[in-house]
C-alpha positions in Angstrom: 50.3 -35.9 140.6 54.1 -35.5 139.8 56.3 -37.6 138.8 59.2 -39.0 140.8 61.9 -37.6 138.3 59.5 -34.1 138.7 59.5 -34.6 142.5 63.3 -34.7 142.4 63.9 -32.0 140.1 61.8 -30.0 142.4 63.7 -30.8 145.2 66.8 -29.7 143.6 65.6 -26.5 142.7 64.3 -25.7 145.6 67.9 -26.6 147.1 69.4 -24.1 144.5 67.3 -21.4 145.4 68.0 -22.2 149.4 71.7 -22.6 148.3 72.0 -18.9 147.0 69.8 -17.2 149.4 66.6 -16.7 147.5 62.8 -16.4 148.3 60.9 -18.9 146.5 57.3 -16.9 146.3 55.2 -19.8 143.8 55.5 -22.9 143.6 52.7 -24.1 141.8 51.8 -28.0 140.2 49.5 -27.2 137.1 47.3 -30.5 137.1 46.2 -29.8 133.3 49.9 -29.0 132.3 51.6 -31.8 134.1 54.3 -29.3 135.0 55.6 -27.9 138.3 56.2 -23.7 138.2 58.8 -22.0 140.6 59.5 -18.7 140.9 61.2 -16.6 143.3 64.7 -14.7 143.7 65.3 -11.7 146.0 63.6 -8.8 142.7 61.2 -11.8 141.8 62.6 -12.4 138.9 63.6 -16.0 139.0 61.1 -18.2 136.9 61.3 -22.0 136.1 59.0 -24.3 134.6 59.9 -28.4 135.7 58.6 -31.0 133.2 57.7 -34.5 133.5 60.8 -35.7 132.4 62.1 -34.0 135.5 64.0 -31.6 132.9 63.3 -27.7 133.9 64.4 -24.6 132.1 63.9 -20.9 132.9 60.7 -19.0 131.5 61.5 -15.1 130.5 
């Protein structure tokens, strides 16, 4: 289960990606990782990895 700072991050980057026009096309809670993945963006190439903490930062 997430976190509430996790929940809230999520929301926020899902608002981002709603805020500049992109498809969000996974959005994914890894139960063993205790992380939340989001990707998306109009080539796919958008990919963000949310922590517990309800810190996030981009994956390449």
């Amino acid at each position: 289960m997430p976190t509430r700072d996790q929940a809230e991050a999520a929301i926020f980057v899902c608002q981002l990606f709603s805020n500049l026009f992109q498809p969000i096309y996974v959005f994914r809670y890894d139960a063993r990782a205790k992380t939340i993945y989001v990707q998306g963006g109009v080539n796919d190439d958008i990919s963000m990895v949310i922590f517990e903490d309800g810190n996030w930062e981009f994956v390449l």
